[in-house]
C-alpha positions in Angstrom: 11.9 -20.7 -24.0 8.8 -18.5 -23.4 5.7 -18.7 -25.2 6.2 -16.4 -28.1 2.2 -14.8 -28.2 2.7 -14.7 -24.3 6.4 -12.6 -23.9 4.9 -10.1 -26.8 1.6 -9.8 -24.9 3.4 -9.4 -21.4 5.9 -6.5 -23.3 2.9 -5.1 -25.2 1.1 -4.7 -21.4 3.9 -3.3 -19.5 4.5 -0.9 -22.1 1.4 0.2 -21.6 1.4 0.8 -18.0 4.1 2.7 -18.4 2.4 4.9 -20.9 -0.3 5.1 -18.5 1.2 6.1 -15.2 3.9 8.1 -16.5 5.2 8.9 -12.9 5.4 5.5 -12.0 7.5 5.1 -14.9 9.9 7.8 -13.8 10.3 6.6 -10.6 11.2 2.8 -12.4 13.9 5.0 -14.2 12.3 4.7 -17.5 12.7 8.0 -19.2 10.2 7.9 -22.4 7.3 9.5 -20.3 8.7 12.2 -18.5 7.5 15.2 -19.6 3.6 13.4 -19.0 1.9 13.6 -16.0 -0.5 10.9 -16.6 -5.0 11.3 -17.6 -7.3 11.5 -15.2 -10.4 12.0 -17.5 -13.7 10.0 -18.3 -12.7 9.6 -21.4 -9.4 8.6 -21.1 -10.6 5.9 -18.3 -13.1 4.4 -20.9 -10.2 4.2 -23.2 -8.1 2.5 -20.6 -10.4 0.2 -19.9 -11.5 -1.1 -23.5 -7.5 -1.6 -23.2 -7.0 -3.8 -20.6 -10.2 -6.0 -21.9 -8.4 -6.1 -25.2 -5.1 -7.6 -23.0 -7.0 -10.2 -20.7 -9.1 -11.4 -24.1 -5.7 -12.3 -26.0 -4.4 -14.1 -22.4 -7.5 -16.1 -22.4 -7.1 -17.0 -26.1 -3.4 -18.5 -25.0 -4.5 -22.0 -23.4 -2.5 -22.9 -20.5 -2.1 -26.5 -21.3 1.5 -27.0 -22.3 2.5 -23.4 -20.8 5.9 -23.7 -19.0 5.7 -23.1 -15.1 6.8 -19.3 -15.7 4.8 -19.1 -18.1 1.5 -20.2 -16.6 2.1 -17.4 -14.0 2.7 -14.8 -16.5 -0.7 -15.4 -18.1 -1.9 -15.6 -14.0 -0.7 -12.3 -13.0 -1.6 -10.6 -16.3 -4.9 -12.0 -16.0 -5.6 -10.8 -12.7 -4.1 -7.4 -13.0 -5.8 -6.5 -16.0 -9.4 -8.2 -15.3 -9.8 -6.9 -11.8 -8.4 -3.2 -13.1 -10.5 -3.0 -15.2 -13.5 -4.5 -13.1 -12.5 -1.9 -10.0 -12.8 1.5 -13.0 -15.9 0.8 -13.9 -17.1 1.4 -10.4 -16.0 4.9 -11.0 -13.9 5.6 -7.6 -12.3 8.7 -9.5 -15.7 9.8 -9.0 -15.2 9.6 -4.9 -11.4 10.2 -4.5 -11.7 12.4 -2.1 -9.0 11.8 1.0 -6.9 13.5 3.5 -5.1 10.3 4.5 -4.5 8.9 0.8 -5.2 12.3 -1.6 -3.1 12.8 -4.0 -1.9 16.0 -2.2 -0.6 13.9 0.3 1.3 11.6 -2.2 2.6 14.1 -4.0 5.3 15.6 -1.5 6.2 11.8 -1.0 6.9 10.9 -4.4 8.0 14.0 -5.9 11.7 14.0 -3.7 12.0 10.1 -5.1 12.0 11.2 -9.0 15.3 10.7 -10.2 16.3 13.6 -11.6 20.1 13.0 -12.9 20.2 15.3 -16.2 19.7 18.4 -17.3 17.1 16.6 -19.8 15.3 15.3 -16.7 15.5 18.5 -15.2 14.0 20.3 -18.1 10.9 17.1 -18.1 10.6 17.9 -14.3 9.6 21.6 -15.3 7.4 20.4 -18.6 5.8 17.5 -16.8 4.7 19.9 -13.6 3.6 22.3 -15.9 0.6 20.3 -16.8 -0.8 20.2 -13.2 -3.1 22.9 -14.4 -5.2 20.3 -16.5 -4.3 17.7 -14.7 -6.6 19.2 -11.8 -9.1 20.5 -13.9 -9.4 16.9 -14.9 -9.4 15.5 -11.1 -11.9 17.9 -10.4 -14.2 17.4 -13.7 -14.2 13.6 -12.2 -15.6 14.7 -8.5 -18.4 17.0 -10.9 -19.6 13.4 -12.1 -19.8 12.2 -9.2 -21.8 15.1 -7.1 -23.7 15.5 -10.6 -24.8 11.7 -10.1 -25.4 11.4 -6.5 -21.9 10.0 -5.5 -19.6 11.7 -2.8 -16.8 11.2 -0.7 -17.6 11.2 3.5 -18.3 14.8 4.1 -15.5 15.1 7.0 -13.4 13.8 5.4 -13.7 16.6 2.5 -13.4 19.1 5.3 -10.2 17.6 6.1 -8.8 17.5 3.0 -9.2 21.1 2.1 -7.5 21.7 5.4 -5.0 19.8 4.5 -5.0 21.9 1.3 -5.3 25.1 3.1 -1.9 24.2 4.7 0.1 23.3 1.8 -0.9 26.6 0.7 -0.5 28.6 3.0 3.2 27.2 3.4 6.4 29.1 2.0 7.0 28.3 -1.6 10.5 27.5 -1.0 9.9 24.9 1.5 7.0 22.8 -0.6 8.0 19.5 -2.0 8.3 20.3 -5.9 11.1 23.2 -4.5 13.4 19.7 -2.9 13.6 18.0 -5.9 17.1 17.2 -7.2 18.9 19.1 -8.9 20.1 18.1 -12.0 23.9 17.2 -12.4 25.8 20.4 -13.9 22.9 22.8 -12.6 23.7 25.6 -10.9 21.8 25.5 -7.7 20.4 28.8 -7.3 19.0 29.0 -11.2 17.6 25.7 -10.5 15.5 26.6 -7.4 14.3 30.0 -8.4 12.9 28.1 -11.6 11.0 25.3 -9.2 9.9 28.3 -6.9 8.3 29.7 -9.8 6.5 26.3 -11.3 5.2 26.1 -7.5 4.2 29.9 -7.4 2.5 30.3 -11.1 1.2 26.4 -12.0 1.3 24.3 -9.2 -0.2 26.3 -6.3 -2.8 27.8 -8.3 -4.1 24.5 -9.8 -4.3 23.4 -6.4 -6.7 26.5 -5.2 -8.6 26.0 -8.2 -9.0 22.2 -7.0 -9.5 22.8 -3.3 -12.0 25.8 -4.0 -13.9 23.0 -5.4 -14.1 20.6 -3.0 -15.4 23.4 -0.4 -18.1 24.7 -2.6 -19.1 21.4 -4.4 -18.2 18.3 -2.5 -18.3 19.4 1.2 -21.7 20.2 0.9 -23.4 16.7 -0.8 -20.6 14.7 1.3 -21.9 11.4 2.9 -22.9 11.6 6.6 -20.3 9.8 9.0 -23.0 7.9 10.0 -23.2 6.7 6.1 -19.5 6.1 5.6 -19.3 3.3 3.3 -20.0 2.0 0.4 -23.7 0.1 1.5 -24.8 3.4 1.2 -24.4 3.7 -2.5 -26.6 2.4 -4.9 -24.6 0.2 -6.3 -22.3 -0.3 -3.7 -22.6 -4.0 -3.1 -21.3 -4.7 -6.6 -18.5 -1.9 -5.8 -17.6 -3.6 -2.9 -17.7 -7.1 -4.4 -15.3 -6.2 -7.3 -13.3 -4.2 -4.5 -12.8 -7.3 -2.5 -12.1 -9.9 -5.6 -9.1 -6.9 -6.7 -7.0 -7.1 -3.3 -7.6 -10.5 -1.8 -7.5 -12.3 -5.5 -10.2 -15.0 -3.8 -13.9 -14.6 -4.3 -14.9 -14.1 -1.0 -18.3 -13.1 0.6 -17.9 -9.7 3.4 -20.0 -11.8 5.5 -17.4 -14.7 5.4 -14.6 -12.2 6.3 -16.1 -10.6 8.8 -16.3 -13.6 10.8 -12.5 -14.5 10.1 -11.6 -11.2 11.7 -14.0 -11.8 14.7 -12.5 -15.4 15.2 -9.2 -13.8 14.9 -10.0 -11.2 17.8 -10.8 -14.0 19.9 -7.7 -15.9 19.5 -5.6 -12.8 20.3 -7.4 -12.3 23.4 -5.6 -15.1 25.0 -2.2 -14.1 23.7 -2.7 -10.9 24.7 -3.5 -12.0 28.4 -0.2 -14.3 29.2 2.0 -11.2 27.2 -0.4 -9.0 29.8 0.6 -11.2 33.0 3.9 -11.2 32.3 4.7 -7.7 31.8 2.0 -5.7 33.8 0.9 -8.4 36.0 -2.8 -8.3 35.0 -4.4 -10.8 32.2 -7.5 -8.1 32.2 -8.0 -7.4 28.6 -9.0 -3.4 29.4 -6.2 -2.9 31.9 -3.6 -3.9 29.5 -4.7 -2.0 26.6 -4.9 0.7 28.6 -0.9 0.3 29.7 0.4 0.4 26.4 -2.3 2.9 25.1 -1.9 5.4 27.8 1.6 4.9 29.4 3.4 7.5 28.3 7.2 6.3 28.6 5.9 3.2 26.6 5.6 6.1 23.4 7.6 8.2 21.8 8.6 11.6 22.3 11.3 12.7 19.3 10.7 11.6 15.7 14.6 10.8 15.8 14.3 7.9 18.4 11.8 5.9 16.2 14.2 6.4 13.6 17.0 4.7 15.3 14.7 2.5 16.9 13.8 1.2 13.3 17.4 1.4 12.2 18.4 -0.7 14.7 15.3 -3.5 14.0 16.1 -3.8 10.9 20.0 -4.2 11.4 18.5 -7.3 13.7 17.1 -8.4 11.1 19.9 -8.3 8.0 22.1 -9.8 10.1 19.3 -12.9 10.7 18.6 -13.0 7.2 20.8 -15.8 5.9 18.9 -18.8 8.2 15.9 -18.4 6.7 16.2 -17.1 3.2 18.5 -18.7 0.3 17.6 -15.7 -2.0 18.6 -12.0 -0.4 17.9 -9.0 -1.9 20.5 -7.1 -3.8 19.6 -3.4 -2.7 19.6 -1.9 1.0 17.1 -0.5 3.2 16.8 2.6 5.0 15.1 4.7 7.1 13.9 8.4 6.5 10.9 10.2 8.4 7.7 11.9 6.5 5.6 14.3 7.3 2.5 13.0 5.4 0.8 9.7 5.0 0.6 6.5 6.6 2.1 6.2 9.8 4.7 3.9 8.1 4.7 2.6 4.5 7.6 1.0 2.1 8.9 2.6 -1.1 10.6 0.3 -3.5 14.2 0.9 -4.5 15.0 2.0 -8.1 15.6 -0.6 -10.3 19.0 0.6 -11.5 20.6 0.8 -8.0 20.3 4.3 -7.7 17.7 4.5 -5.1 17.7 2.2 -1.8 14.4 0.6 -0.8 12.8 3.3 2.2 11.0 2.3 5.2 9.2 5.9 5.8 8.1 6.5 9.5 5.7 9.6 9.8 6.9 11.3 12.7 4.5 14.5 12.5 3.3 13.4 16.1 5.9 11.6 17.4 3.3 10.1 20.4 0.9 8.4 18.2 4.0 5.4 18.4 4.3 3.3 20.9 8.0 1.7 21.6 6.4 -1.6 21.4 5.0 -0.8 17.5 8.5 -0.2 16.4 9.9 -3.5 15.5 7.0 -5.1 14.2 6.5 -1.9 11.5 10.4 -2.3 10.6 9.9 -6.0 10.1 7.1 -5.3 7.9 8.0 -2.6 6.1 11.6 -3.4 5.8 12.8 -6.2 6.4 12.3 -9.5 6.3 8.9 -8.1 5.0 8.4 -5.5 1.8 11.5 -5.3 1.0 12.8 -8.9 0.9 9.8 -9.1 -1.3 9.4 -5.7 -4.0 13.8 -5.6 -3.7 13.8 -9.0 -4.9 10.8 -8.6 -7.4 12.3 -6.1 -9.2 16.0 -8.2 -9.2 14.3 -10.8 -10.7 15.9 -12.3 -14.1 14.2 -13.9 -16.9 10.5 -13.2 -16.4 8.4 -9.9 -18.0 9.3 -6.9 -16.6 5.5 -6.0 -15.8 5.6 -8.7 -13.5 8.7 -7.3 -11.3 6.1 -4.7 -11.0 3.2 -6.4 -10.3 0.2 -5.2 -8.5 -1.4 -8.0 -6.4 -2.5 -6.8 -2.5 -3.0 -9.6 -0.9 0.5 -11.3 -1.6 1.9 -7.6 -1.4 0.2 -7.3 2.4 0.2 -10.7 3.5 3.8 -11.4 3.4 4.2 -7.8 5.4 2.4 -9.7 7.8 2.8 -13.1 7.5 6.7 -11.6 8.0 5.9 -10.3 11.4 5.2 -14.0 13.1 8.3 -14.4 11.3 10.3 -12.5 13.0 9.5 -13.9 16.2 10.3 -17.8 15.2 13.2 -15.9 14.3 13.9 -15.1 17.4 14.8 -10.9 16.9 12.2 -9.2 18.7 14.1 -7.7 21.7 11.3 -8.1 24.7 8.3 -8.7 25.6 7.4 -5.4 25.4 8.0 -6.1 21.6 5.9 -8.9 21.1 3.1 -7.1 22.3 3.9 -4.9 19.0 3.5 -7.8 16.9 0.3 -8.4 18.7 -1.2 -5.0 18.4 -0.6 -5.2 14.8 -2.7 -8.3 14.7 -5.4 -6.6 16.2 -5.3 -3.9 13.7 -5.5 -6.7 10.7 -7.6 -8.7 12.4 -9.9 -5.9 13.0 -9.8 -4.2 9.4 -11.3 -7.7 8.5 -14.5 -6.6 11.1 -14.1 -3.3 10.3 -13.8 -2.7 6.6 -16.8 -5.6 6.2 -18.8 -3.7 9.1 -18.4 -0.1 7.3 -18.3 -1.0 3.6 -21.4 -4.1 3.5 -23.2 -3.7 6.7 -23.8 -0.3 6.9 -21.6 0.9 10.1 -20.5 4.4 11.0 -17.5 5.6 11.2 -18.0 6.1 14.9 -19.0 2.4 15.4 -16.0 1.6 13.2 -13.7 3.1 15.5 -15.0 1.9 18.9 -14.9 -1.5 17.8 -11.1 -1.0 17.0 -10.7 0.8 20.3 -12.2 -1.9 22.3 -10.2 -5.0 20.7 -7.0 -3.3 20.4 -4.3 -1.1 22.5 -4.3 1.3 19.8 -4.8 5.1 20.4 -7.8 7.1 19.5 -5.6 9.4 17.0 -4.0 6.0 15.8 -7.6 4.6 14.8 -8.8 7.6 13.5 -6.7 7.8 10.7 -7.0 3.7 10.2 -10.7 4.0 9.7 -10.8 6.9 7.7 -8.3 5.0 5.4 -10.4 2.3 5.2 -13.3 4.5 4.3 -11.3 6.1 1.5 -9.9 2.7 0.4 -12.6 0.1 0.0 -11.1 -3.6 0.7 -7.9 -2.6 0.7 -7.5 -3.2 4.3 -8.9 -7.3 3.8 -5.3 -8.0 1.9 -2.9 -8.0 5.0 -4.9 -10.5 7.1 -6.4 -13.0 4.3 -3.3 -12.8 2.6 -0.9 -13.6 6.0 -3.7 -16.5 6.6 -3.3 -18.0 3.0 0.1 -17.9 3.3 0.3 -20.0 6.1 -2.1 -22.2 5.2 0.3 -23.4 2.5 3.1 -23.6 4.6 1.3 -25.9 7.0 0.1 -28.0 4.0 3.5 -28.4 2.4 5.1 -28.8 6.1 2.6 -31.6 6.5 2.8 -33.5 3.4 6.7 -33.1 3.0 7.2 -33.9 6.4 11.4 -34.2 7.1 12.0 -33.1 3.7 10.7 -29.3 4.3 13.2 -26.9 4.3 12.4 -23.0 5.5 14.4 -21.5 3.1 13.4 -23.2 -0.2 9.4 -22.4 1.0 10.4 -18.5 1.5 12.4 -18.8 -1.8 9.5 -20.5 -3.7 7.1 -17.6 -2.1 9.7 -14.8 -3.3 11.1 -16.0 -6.4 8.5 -14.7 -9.0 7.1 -11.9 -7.8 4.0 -10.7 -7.0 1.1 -13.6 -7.5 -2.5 -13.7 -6.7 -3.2 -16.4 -3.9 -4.8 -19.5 -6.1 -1.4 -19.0 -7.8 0.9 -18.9 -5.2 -0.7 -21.7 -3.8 -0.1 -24.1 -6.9 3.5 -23.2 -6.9 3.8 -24.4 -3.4 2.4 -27.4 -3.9 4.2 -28.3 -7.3 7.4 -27.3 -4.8 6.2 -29.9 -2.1 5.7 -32.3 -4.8 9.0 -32.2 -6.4 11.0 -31.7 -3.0 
C-alpha cells in the first residue's frame, strides 16, 4: 500500500508535467493537451518554477522513515527531478538556447512524424496546436531579447549555423517539410488533409520561423560569444550555472575539477586497449597510426545510408536473440530502425505507451561517411538494445509505481546504462570482430573525453578549437564527427558528464555487490534490480543494490 500524501503528490506532479510539455504528453498518448503547444515565456518560467518548489517542499515534509522500498524512491526521483529543474531554470538557459545541433528547429521535424495522430479529433488538435507557433516564437525569441539585453549569448558560430540551418528549412518545398508528413487521420481523405497541412506550413509555421531566424541574424549573431569564449566560465555567473548543471545530469555533487581528471585517467587506460586491438588488426600498437586507420580508411566507413541501417538491424537482432542469458525482465515492445536527416548522429526514441509506436533507434545518415563500420554495433547496443531500450521500453511497462516515474528524467542512469550496456555486449559475447570492438572502444574515447572536454570548455575556460584537438588527438574520431560533439557540448552544459560517470557508478555497484555476495550473485537479478523501477538518480540506485545484495 503506498503512502497516501506520497501517490497524490506523485499524481498531482505528473499531471503537471503533462500540462507543461504538452507535446511530450501527445507523444505519451495522453490527449487532454493537444491543441497546446507548451510556454516558453519569463513569466510562465517563474510560475513553473514557484511550482516545482511548492512539489519538492511537500516531499520533504513526507519523512522517509517507515516509507516502503517503492516508496522511498518515489519521494527520491521526485525530489531530484523537481529540485534540480528547478535549480537548472533559474540559470536562465532559455536565455542562450541558441543551437544548430540541439535547436528546436532541428527537433521539430523529428518529433512532429512521431505524434500519433489516430482521429479526426487529433487531426483537427494537430492544426489548432500548430497554429500557435506564431506566439510560441515570439516567445522563444522575447527569451534570446533577455538574454542579449543582459549580456548573455549563445557561441556566435554557432548562431550562424543555425540560421543556416533555418535558411534551409525555408527555402525547402512546403510539401516536403515535416508538419506536411504527419499522419493522417483515420477516415481523412488524403488530399484534403495535406492541402490543409501545406497551408499551416505556408501561412503560420514558416512565417514564425522567418520572424525567429530574422532575429537571431540581426540580434544574436552580432553579441555571440567568440569560439575562443565558448563556455560557460565566460559568463558571469557561470560557475554556479555550471555547478547546478553538473548536480542535474550526474545526480552526485561533483567538483569539474574532479571529473576532469576521471576522464584523463580514463584516456590513459584506453590507450593500452587500444594498442593490443591496434596490433592485432593493423599490426601497429602506435596510438597515431591506428587512429589514423579507422579515421581515414575509407572501406572501414560507410558509403550508403541504407547499409548502416541494415548493419544496425542486424546488431540488434544479435542482440534480442542474446537477451534471455542476462536479463530475467524483457521488454514488451520492439525496436527498430529508421534513418533522420537531423540531429544526433544516432539517438533513441521511446515507444508509445499504448503499443502503438515501437521504440526507434534513429541513425542520421545525411553524410553517410561520418560512420565508421566499426561504430555500428556499439551505437545499436546503446541505443537499442540491450541499452535504451531494455531500459525507457521497460520503464514505461512498469506496473504499480507513479506514472511520472515511467517517465522519469534522470541523465546519468538514462546515459550510463547506454554505456555501461556497451561493455555488456562484449561479456556477451555479440560483437562480430575485432574490427567491432574497436567501436566499443572509440565510443569510450568519446565519453571518456566529454569528461575532459565538457570540464575543459565549460570551467576552465577552453575554446572550442582546443576542445576539439583534444578529442582528435585521444580518439579515432573524424574531424566532422567531433565537430558536431563539441558544439553539442557547448550548447548542452554537463550533459555530456552523464554517460561516463553514470557507466562508472554503475559498475562500481556491480563490483561491490559481486564482491560481497560472492557465489550467490546472479547477472540477471543485478540487471533486473537496475531496470525494474525506472529511472533513479545514482545515490538511489546504489541503495537498492545493496538492499538486493543484502537480501540475496
Amino acid at each position: 500500500m503506498s503512502h497516501p500524501e506520497l501517490a497524490k503528490l506523485a499524481d498531482e506532479y505528473y499531471d503537471w508535467t503533462l500540462r507543461t510539455q504538452p507535446i511530450q504528453a501527445t507523444l505519451r498518448g495522453v490527449h487532454d493537451y493537444d491543441t497546446e503547444i507548451g510556454e516558453f515565456s519569463r513569466e510562465a518560467e517563474d510560475r513553473q518554477i514557484g511550482e516545482l518548489r511548492g512539489f519538492a517542499t511537500r516531499a520533504l515534509a513526507i519523512d522517509e522513515e517507515g516509507l516502503s522500498q517503492q516508496d522511498r524512491i518515489t519521494r527520491d526521483v521526485l525530489l531530484h527531478e523537481c529540485q534540480s529543474t528547478a535549480d537548472v531554470m533559474e540559470t536562465r538557459q532559455a536565455e542562450m538556447a541558441v543551437s544548430h545541433t540541439i535547436g528546436i528547429q532541428t527537433l521539430l521535424p523529428v518529433v512532429v512524424p512521431q505524434l500519433p495522430i489516430e482521429t479526426a479529433e487529433h487531426g483537427e488538435a494537430f492544426i489548432e496546436r500548430f497554429a500557435k507557433s506564431g506566439a510560441a516564437f515570439t516567445e522563444l525569441k522575447d527569451r534570446l531579447a533577455e538574454g542579449v539585453a543582459r549580456g548573455r549569448a549563445p557561441m556566435r558560430s554557432t548562431a550562424e549555423k543555425t540560421v543556416a540551418q533555418i535558411d534551409g528549412m525555408l527555402a525547402s518545398p512546403v510539401e516536403a517539410d515535416p508538419f506536411t508528413r504527419a499522419k493522417t487521420p483515420a477516415g481523412a481523405d488524403e488530399a484534403e488533409w495535406r492541402g490543409r497541412l501545406v497551408s499551416l506550413v505556408a501561412d503560420e509555421i514558416r512565417p514564425a520561423l522567418q520572424l525567429y531566424r530574422d532575429f537571431i541574424a540581426d540580434n544574436v549573431v552580432p553579441v555571440g560569444r567568440s569560439d575562443e569564449e565558448a563556455g560557460l566560465k565566460w559568463l558571469a555567473d557561470g560557475e554556479e550555472t555550471y555547478s547546478r548543471l553538473v548536480k542535474q545530469h550526474t545526480s552526485l555533487a561533483m567538483d569539474p575539477e574532479e571529473i576532469h581528471q576521471i576522464g584523463l585517467d580514463q584516456i590513459a587506460q584506453l590507450d593500452e586497449e587500444y594498442r593490443q586491438l591496434g596490433s592485432e588488426m593493423f599490426g601497429t600498437s602506435n596510438l597515431p597510426e591506428i587512429y589514423a586507420h579507422l579515421r581515414d580508411d575509407a572501406d572501414l566507413h560507410f558509403k550508403e545510408g541504407s547499409e548502416i541501417v541494415k548493419a544496425s538491424e542486424v546488431a540488434m537482432a544479435k542482440a534480442k536473440a542474446a537477451m534471455g542469458d542476462w536479463f530475467g525482465r524483457l521488454p514488451q515492445a520492439d525496436c527498430t530502425v529508421a534513418e533522420t536527416p537531423t540531429g544526433p548522429i544516432a539517438f533513441y526514441f521511446p515507444p508509445a505507451p499504448d503499443g502503438s509506436r515501437p521504440g526507434t533507434f534513429f541513425v542520421n545518415t545525411t553524410d553517410p561517411t561520418m560512420w565508421g563500420r566499426y561504430q555500428i554495433e556499439a551505437f545499436a547496443f546503446h541505443e537499442g538494445i540491450p541499452g535504451h531500450h531494455l531500459q525507457l521500453a521497460i520503464a514505461q511497462e512498469l506496473e504499480d509505481i507513479p506514472e511520472f516515474r515511467k517517465h522519469a528524467l534522470v541523465t546519468v542512469y538514462a546515459e550510463g546504462w547506454g554505456l555501461y550496456t556497451e561493455r555488456l555486449a562484449d561479456e556477451m559475447g555479440i560483437y562480430g570482430s575485432t574490427l567491432d570492438r574497436f567501436g566499443m572502444l572509440a565510443a569510450d574515447s568519446m565519453r571518456a573525453g566529454r569528461l575532459v572536454v565538457d570540464t575543459g570548455i565549460h570551467a576552465k575556460g577552453w575554446s572550442r578549437e582546443q576542445a576539439i584537438q583534444y578529442v582528435l588527438e585521444n580518439s579515432p574520431l573524424t574531424r566532422g564527427t567531433v565537430e558536431g560533439e563539441v558544439d553539442r557540448y557547448i550548447s548542452m552544459p554537463g550533459q555530456a558528464l552523464a554517460y561516463m560517470i553514470g557507466r562508472l557508478e554503475i559498475m562500481r555497484m556491480r563490483a561491490e555487490a559481486e564482491e560481497s555476495m560472492g557465489d550467490r550473485f546472479d547477472i540477471k537479478g543485478f540487471h533486473d534490480t537496475v531496470l525494474s523501477s525506472g529511472l533513479v538518480p545514482m545515490p538511489t540506485l546504489d541503495r537498492m543494490v545493496k538492499e538486493w545484495a543484502q537480501a540475496g
